[in-house]
N, C-alpha and C positions, 0 to 999 in steps of 0.2 A: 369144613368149607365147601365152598358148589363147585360143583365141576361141570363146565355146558362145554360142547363142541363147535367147530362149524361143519357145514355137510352139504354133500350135492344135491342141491335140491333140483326136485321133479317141478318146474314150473312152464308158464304158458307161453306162446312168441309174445310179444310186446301188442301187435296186433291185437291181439284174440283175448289179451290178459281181462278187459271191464266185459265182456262176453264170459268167460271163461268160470271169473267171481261169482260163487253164489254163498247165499248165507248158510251158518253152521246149517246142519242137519239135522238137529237136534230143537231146532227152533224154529219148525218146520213139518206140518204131517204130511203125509203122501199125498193126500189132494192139494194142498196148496201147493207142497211139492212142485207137481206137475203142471198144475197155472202156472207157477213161476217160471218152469222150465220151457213150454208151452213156444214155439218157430225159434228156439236157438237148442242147435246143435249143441255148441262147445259149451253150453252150461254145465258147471262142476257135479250140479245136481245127478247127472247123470251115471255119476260113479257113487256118490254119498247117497244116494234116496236113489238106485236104481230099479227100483219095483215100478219107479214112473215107465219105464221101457217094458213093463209085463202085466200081464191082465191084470184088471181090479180086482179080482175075485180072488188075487195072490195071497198066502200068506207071508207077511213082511219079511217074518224070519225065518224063511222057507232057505236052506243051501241054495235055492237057484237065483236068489235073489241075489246074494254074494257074488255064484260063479257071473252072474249080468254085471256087477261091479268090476270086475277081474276084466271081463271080454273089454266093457264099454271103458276101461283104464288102454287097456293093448290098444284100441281103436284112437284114443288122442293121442298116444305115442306115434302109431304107425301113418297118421295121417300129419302128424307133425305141430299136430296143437300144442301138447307139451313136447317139452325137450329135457334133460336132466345136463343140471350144473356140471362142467370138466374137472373141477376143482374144489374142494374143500373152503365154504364163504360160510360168513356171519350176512345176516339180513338185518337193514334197519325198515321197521313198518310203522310210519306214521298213520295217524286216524285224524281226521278233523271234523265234529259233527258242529251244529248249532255257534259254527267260531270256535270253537274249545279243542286244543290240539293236545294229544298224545300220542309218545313216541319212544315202540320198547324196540329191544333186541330179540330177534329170530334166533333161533340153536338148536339144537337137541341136548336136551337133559339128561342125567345118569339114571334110569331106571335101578342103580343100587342107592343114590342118593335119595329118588323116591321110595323104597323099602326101607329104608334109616332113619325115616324122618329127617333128613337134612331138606328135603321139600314137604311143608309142611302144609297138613292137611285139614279141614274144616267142617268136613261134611261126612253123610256115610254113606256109601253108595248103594244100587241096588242090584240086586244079581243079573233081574230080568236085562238091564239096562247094558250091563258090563259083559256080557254073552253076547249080547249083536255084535258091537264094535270088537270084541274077539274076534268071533268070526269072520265079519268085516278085515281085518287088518290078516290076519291068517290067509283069510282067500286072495286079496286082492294084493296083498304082500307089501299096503302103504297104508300107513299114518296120515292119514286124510285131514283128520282133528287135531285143533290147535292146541293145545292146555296155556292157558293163558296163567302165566305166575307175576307173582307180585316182590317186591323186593325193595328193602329199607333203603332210602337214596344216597346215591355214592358220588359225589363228587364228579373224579374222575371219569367212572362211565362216561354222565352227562358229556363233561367237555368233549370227549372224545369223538360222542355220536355225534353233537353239535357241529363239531371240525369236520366232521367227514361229512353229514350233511350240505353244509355251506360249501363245499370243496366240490363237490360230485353232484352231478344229474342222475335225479330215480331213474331207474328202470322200467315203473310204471307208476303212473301220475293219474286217477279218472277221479271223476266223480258218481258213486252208485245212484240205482233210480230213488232211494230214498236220501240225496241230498248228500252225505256221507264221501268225505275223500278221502282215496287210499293213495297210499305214496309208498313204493320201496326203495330202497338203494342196495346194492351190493357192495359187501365189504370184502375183496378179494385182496387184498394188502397183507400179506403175510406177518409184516410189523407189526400192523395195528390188531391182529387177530391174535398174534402172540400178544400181546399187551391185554386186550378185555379177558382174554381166556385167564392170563395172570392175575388182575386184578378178581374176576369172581374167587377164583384158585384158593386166595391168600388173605383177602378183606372182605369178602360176603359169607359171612357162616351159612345161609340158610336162605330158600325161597318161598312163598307161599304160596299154594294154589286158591287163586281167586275164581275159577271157571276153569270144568272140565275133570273135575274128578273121577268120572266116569272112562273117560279116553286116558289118562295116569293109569290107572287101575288096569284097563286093558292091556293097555302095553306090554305091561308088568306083569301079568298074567299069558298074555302070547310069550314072554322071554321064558315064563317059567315053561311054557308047553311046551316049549319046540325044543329044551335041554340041550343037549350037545351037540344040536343037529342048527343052534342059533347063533345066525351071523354076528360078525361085532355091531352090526348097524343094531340088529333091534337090543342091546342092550342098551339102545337109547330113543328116546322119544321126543317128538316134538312139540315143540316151547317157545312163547315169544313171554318177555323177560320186561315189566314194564316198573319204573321206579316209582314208588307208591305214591308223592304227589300230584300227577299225574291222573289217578285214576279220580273214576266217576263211579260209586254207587249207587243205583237209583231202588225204589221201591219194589218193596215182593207181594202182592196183595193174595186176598185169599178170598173162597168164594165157595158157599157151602148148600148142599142140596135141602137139606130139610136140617128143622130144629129141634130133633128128636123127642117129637110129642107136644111139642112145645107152641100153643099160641104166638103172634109175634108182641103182643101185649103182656104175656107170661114173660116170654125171652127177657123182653126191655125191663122187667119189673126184677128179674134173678140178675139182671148185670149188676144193677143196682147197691150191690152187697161189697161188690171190689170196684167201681167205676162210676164216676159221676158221670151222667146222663143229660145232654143237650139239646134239643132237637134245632135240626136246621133247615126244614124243609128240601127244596128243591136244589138249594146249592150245594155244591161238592162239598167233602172232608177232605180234603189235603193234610194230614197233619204237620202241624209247620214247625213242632219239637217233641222231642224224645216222650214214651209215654202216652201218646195224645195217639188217638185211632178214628176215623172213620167209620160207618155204620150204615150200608143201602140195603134197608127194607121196606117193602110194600111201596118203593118211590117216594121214601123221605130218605133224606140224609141225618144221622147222629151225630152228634162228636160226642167221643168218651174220652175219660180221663181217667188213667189208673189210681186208683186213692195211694198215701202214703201208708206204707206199711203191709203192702198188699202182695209184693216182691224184694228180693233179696238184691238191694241196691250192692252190695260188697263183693258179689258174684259176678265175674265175667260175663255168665251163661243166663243167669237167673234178671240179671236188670236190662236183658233184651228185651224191645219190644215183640220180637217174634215168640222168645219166650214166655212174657207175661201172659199173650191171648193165645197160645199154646195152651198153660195150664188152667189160666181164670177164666177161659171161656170155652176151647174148643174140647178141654179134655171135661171140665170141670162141670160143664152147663148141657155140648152136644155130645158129650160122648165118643168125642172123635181123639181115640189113644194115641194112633198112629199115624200121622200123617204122610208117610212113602208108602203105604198098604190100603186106607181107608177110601172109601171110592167115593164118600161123599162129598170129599173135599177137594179142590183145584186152584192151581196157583195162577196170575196173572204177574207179568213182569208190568214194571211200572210203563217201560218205553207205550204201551198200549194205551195210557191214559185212563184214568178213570172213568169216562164215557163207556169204557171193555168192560169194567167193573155192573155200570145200569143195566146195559144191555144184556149180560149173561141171569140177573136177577129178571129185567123186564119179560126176557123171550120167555119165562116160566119153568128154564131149565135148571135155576139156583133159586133159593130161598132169600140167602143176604148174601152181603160183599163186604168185606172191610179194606180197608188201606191202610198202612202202616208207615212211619217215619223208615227210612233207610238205616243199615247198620254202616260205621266207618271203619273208614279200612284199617282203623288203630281198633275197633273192637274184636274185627278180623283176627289180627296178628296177636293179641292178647287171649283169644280161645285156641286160637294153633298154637301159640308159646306153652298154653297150657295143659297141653292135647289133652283136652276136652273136645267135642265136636257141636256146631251150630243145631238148630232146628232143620229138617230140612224147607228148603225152597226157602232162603235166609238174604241172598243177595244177589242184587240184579247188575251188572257189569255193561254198560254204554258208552264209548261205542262197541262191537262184534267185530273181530276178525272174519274177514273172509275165507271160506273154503276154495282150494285149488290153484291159488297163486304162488304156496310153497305147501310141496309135499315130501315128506320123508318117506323113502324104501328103504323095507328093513331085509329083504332079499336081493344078495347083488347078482 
């Protein structure tokens, strides 16, 4: 069964909290970065993407990069931007993008439950990846990143947050520059915290990482580092906990520099063999069901269509779409084996639009773009049930938790 805590979170005055909020940092490079953070102080970015506060010429993963994290953390304490919870609370975080509301549970999760697989996992991560945010969390001695988990719907939860919802006024209520409202509440109710803690305890076997497995990993890797020298906090991580109806999968597009030798009239002729071939000119591919792909090259649009017989519809792993043009095209066609190593290749989250998709082919910087149908959250939980792991860059998760409105310290 799961075991989540509540914890005193490191968060911003009420004031300061839509200042405060900036997007993961992970979806986000240093120069944009630093546009974003660009006449505000209290931007979160400040501590997450801190190389904004040091020359360009820095290397990212440089130690001083980190200790700038560590200072620029001390300096919104000391100036009183954040403040840390007195008490032991659970967080409810609503999201509402486009009218569409979701709304999990904030905690910290059991870095032994993440080692056991009782939070279960999708993806595999990369070392480069899992070494900054070490370091990051080591120096700066906070859990900055969300890991967002996913969880089979429970009833009760629901009622519970609903009551406490409807009952209590957030603590912060804004809407971000991209449209996007955040809402929390504090659940300081010692009753109602003994009860969700109960309910995951005794009736949730298992969670699933939907986003974030890189920030999981770290964790889990700072608990292992620090050995006996590690407080009871970092034996746990932070988690906001969303019940899988709720959630939004969007599109994971891919976008590849050359076609290994390849004419784009050759390409179009070798897909041919696994894919029926459509052309669509100037209008998008969106594909509107499983199977069905997009194609921008030389500024036409394709639509493909996987032929019968071409993938292993009985396979969890194998009747993905990510899987299919994994192997019937990118391994098969451009020679692209690996895609977490191979540098030809690059992903586009859907929220960007396929317009992201033209424009990275039109500037002359990609060859082609495809787009792909989304995976759902039952094909999710069906490759973690089966711990197998996804392809990477498999699913794109809308709306984003914000960074800096609840931070765990793992050093008291």
């Amino acid at each position: 069964m799961t075991l989540i805590k509540p914890f005193k979170a490191l968060r911003p005055q009420a004031q300061f909290a839509k200042q405060v909020a900036s997007r993961p940092y992970d979806v986000l490079n240093s120069a944009e970065a630093k546009i974003e953070a660009q006449g505000n102080p209290y931007s979160f970015l400040h501590i997450t993407k801190s190389e904004i506060d040091l020359n360009n010429s820095i290397d990212i993963h440089s130690q001083s990069v980190y200790e700038q994290a560590k200072e620029n953390l001390a300096a919104f304490i000391k100036r009183d931007v954040l403040f840390r919870e007195d008490k032991d609370c659970y967080y409810i975080y609503r999201l509402i993008m486009n009218g569409r509301s979701q709304t999990g549970l904030v905690c910290v999760s059991s870095v032994d439950d993440y080692e056991n697989d009782i939070i279960k996992k999708h993806e595999f991560t990369r070392p480069e990846k899992e070494q900054d945010r070490i370091n990051h969390i080591k120096t700066s001695g906070a859990q900055t990143g969300n890991v967002f988990l996913a969880y089979r719907n429970h009833k009760s939860v629901d009622t519970i947050i609903e009551k406490w919802m409807t009952a209590k006024q957030p603590v912060y209520d804004f809407i971000a520059e991209d449209e996007i409202q955040h809402s929390i509440w504090i659940v300081n109710d010692n009753d109602t915290i003994d009860k969700i803690s109960e309910i995951f305890a005794t009736e949730i076997p298992c969670t699933y990482i939907a986003d974030g497995h890189h920030r999981a990993a770290s964790a889990a890797k700072v608990r292992k580092a620090l050995g006996k020298n590690a407080s009871e906090n970092a034996n746990y991580f932070l988690t906001t906990l969303f019940p899988s109806d709720q959630l939004y999968i969007m599109d994971y597009n891919r976008v590849v520099k050359d076609l290994n030798g390849l004419s784009a009239e050759e390409f179009l002729s070798a897909l041919k063999e696994k894919f029926s071939v459509e052309e669509a000119g100037t209008k998008e591919v969106k594909p509107k069901q499983a199977h069905e792909f997009g194609l921008f090259i030389e500024n036409k649009w394709y639509k493909l269509t996987a032929k019968e017989g071409t993938f292993n519809a009985n396979d969890p792993i194998g009747i993905l779409d990510v899987t299919i043009l994994s192997e019937n095209i990118l391994d098969k066609i451009l020679n692209i084996k690996d895609q977490r190593t191979d540098k030809r290749i690059d992903f586009v989250g859907g929220m960007r639009g396929l317009i992201a998709l033209e424009k990275r082919v039109q500037s002359g910087e990609m060859k082609a773009a495809f787009s792909l149908y989304p995976v759902t959250i039952h094909q999710l939980f069906d490759i973690a049930d089966s711990g197998n792991v996804m392809p990477p860059k498999s699913t794109w998760f809308e709306p984003k938790l914000r960074d800096g409105l609840l931070t765990h310290l793992i050093y008291e």
